[in-house]
Backbone atoms as SQL, in Angstrom:
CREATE TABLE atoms (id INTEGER PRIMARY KEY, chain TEXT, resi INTEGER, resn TEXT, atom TEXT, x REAL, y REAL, z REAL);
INSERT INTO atoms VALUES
  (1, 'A', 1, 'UNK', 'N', 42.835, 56.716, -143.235),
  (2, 'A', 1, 'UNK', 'CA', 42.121, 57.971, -143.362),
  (3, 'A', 1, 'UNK', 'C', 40.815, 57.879, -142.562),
  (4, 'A', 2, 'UNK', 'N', 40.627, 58.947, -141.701),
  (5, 'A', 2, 'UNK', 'CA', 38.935, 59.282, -140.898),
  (6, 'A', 2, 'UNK', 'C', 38.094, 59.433, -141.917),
  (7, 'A', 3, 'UNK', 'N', 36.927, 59.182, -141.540),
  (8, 'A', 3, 'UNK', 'CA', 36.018, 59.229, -142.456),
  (9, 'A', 3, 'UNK', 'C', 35.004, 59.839, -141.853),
  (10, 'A', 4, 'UNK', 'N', 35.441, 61.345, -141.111),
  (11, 'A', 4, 'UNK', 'CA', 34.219, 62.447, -140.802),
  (12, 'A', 4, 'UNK', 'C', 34.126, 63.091, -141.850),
  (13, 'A', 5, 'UNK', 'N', 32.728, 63.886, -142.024),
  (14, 'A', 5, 'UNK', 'CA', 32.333, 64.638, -142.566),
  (15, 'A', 5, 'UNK', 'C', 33.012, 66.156, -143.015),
  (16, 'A', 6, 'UNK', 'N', 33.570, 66.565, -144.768),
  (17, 'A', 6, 'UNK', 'CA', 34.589, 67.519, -144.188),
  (18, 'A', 6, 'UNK', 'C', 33.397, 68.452, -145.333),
  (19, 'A', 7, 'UNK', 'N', 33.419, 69.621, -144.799),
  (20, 'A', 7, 'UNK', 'CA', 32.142, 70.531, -145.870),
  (21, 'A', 7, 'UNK', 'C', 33.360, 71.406, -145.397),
  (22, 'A', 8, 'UNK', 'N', 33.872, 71.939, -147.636),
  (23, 'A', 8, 'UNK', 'CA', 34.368, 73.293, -147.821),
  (24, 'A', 8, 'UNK', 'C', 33.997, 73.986, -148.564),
  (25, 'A', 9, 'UNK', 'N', 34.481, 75.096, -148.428),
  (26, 'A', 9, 'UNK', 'CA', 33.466, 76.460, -148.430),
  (27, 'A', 9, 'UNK', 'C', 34.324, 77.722, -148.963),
  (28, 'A', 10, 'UNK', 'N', 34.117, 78.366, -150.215),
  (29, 'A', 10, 'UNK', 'CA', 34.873, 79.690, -150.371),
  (30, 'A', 10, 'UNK', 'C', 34.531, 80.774, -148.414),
  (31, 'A', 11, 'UNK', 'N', 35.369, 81.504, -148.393),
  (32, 'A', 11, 'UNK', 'CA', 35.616, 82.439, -147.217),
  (33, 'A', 11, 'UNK', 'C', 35.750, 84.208, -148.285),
  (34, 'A', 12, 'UNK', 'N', 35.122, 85.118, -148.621),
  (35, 'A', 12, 'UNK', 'CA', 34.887, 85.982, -149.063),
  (36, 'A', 12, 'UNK', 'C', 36.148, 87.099, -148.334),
  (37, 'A', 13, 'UNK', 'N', 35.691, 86.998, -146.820),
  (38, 'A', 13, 'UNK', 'CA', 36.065, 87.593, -145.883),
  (39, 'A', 13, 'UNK', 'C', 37.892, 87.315, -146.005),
  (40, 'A', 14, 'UNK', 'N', 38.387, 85.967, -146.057),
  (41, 'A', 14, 'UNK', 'CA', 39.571, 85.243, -145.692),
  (42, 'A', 14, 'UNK', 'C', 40.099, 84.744, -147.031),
  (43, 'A', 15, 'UNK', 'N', 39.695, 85.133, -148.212),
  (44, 'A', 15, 'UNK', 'CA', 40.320, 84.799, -149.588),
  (45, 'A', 15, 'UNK', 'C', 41.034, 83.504, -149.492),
  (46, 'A', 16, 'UNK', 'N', 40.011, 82.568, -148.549),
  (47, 'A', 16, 'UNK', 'CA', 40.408, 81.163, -148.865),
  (48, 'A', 16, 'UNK', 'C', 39.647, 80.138, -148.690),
  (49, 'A', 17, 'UNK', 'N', 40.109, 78.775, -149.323),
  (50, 'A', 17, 'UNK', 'CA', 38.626, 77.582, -148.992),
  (51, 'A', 17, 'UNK', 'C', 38.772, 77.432, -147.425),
  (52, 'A', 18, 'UNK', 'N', 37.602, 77.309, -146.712),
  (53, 'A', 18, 'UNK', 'CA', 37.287, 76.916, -145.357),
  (54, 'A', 18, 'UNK', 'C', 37.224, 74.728, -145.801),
  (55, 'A', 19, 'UNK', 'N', 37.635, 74.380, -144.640),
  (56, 'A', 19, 'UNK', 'CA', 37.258, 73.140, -144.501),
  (57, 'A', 19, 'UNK', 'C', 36.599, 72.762, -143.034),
  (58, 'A', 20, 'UNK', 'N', 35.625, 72.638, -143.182),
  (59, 'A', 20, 'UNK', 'CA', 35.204, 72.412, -141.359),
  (60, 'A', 20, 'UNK', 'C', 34.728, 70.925, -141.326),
  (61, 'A', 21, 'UNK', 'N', 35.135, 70.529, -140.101),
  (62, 'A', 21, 'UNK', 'CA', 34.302, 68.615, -139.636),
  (63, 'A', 21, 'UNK', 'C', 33.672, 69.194, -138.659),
  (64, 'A', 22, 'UNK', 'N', 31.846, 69.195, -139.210),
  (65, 'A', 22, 'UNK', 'CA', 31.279, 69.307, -138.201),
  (66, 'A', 22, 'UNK', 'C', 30.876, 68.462, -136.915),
  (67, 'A', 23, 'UNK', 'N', 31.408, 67.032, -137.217),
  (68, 'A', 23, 'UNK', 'CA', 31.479, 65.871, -136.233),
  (69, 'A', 23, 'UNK', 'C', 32.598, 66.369, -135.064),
  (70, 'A', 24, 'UNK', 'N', 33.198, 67.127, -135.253),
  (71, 'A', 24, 'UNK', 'CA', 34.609, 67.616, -134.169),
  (72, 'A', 24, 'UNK', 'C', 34.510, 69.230, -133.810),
  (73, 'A', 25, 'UNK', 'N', 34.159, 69.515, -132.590),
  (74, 'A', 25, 'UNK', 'CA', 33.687, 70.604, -132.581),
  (75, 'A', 25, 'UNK', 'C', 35.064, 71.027, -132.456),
  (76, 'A', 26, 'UNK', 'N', 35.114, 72.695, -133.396),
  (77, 'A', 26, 'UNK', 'CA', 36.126, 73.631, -133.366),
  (78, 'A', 26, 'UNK', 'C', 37.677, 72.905, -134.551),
  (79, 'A', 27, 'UNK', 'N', 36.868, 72.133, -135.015),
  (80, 'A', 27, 'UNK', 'CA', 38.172, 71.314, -136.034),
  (81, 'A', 27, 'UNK', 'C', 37.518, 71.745, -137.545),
  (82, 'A', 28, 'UNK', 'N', 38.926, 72.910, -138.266),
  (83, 'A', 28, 'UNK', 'CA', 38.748, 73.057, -139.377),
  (84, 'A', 28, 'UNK', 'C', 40.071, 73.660, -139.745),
  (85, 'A', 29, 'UNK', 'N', 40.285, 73.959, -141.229),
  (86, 'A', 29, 'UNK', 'CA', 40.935, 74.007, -141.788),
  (87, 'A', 29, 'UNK', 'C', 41.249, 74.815, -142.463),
  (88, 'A', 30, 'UNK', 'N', 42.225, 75.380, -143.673),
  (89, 'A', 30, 'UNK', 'CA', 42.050, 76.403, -144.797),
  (90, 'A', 30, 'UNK', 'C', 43.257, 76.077, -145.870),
  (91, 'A', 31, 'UNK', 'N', 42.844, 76.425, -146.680),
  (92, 'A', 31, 'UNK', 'CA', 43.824, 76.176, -148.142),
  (93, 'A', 31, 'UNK', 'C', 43.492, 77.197, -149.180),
  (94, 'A', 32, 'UNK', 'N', 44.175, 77.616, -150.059),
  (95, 'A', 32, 'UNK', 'CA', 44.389, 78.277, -151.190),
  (96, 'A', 32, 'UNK', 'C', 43.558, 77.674, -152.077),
  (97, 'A', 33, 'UNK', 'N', 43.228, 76.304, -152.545),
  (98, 'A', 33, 'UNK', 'CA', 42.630, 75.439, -153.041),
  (99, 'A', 33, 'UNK', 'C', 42.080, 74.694, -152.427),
  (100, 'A', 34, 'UNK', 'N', 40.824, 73.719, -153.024),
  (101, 'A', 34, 'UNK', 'CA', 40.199, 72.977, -152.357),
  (102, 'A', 34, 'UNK', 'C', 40.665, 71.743, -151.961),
  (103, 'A', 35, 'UNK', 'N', 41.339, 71.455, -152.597),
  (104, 'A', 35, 'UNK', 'CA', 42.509, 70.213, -152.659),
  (105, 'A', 35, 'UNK', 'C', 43.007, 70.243, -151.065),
  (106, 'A', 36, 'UNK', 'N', 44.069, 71.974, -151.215),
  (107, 'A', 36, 'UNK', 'CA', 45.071, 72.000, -150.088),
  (108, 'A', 36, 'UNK', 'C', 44.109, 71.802, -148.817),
  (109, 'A', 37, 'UNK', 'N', 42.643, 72.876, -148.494),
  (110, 'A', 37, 'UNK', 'CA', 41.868, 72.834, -147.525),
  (111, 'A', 37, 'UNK', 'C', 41.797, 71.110, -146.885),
  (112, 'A', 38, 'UNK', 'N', 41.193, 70.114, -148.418),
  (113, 'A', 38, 'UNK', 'CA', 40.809, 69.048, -147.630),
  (114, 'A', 38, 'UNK', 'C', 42.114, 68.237, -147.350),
  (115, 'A', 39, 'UNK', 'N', 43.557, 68.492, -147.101),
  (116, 'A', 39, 'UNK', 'CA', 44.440, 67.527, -147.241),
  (117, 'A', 39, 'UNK', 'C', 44.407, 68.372, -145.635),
  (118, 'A', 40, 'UNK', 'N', 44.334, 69.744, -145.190),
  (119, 'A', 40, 'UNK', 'CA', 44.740, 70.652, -144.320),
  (120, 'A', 40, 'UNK', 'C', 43.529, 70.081, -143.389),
  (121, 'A', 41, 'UNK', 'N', 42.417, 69.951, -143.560),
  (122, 'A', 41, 'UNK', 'CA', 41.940, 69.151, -142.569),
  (123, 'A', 41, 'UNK', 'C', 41.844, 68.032, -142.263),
  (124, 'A', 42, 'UNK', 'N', 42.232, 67.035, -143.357),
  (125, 'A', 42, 'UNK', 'CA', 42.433, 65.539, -142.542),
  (126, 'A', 42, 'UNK', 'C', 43.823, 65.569, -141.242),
  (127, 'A', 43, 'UNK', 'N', 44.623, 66.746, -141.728),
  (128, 'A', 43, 'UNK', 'CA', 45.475, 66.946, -140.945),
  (129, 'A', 43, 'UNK', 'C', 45.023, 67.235, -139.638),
  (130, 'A', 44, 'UNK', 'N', 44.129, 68.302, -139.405),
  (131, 'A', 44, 'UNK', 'CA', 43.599, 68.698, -138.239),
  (132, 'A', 44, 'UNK', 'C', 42.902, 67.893, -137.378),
  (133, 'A', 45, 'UNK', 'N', 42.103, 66.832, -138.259),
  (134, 'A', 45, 'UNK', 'CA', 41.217, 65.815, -137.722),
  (135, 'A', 45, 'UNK', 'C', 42.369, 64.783, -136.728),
  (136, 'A', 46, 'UNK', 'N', 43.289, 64.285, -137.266),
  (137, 'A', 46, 'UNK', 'CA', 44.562, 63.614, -136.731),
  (138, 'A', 46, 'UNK', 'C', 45.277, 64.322, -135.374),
  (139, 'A', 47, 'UNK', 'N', 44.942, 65.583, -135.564),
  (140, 'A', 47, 'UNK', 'CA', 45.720, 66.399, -134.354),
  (141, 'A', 47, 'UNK', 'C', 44.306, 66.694, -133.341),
  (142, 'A', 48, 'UNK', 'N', 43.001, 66.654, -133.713),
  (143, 'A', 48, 'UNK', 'CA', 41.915, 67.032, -132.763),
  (144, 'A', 48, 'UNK', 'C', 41.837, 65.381, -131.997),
  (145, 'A', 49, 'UNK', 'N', 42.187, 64.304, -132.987),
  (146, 'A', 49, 'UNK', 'CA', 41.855, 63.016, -132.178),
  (147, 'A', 49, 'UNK', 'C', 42.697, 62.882, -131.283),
  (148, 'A', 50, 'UNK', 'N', 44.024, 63.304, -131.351),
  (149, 'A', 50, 'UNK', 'CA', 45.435, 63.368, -130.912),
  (150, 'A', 50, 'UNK', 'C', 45.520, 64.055, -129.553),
  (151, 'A', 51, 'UNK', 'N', 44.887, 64.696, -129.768),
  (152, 'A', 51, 'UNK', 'CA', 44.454, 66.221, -128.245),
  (153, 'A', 51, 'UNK', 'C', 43.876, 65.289, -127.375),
  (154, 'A', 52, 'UNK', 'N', 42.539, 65.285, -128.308),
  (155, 'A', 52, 'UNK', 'CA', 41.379, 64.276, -126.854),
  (156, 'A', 52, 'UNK', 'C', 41.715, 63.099, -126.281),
  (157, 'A', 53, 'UNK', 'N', 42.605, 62.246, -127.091),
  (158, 'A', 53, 'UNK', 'CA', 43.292, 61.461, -126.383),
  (159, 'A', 53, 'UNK', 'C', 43.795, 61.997, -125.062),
  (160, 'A', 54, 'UNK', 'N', 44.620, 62.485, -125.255),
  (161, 'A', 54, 'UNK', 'CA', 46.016, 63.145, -124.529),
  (162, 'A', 54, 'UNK', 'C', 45.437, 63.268, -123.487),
  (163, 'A', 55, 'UNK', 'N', 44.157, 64.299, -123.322),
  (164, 'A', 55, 'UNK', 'CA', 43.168, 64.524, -122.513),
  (165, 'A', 55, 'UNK', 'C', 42.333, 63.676, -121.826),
  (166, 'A', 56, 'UNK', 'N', 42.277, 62.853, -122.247),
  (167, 'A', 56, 'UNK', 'CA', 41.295, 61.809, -121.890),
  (168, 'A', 56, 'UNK', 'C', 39.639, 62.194, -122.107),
  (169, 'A', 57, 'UNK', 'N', 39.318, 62.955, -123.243),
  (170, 'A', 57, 'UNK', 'CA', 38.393, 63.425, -123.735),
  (171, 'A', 57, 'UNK', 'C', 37.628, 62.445, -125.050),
  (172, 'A', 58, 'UNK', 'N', 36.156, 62.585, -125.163),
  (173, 'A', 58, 'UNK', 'CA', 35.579, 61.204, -125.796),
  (174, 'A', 58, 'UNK', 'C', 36.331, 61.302, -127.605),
  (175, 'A', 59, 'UNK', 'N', 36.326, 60.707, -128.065),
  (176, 'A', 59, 'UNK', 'CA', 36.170, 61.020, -130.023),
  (177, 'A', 59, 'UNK', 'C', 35.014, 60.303, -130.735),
  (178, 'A', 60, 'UNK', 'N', 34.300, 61.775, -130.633),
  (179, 'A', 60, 'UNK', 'CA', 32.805, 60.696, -131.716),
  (180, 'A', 60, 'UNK', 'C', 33.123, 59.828, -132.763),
  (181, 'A', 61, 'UNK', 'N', 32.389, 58.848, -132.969),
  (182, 'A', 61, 'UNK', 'CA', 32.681, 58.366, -134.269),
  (183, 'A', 61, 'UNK', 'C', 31.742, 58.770, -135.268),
  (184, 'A', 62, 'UNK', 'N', 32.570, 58.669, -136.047),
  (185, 'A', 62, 'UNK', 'CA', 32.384, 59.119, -137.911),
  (186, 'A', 62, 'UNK', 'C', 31.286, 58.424, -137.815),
  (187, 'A', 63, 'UNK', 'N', 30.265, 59.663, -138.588),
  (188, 'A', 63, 'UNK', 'CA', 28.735, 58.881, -138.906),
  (189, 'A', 63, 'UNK', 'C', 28.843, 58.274, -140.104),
  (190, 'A', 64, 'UNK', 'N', 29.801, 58.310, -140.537),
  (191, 'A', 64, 'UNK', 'CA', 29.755, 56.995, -142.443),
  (192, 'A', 64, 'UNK', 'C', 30.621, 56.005, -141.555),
  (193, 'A', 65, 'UNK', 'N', 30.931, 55.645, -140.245),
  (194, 'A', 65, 'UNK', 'CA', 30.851, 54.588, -140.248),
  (195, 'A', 65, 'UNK', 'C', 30.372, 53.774, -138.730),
  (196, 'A', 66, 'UNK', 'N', 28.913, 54.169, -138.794),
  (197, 'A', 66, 'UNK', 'CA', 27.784, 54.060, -137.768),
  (198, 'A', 66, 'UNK', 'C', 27.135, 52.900, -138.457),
  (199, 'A', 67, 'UNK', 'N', 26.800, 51.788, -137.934),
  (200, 'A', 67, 'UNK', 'CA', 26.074, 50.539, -138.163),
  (201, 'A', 67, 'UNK', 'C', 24.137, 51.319, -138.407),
  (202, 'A', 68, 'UNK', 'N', 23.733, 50.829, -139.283),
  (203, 'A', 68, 'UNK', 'CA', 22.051, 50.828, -139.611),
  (204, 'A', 68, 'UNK', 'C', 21.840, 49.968, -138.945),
  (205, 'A', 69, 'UNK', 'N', 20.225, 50.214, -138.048),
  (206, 'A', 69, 'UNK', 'CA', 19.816, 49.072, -137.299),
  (207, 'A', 69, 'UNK', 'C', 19.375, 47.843, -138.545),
  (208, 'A', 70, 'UNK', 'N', 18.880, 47.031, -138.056),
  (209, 'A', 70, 'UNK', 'CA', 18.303, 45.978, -138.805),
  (210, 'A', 70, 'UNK', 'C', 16.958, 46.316, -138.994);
């Protein structure tokens, strides 16, 4: 499992949970539940790393798992 940042969110507009990784620009998600949202974006996260590969495009790394200086 990635370990980016996933912030979800009721959608008023879209009568559903939003899941967005703001570490991956344009990578998010949606579910009926909050559950489905965050299972629906680890999915997406797997297919955005999957792209940039393909591409030969960079993949930031996950800031929970960025070294603290000393």
């Amino acid at each position: 499992m990635h370990k980016y940042e996933i912030i979800i969110y009721w959608s008023q507009e879209d009568q559903v949970f939003i899941a967005e990784v703001p570490e991956l620009p344009g990578c998010m998600a949606h579910g009926d539940t909050q559950e489905v949202a965050l299972k629906n974006a680890h999915e997406a996260v797997q297919l955005w790393i999957d792209t940039a590969k393909e591409f030969g495009d960079p993949v930031p790394e996950p800031k929970g798992q960025r070294l603290m200086p000393a």
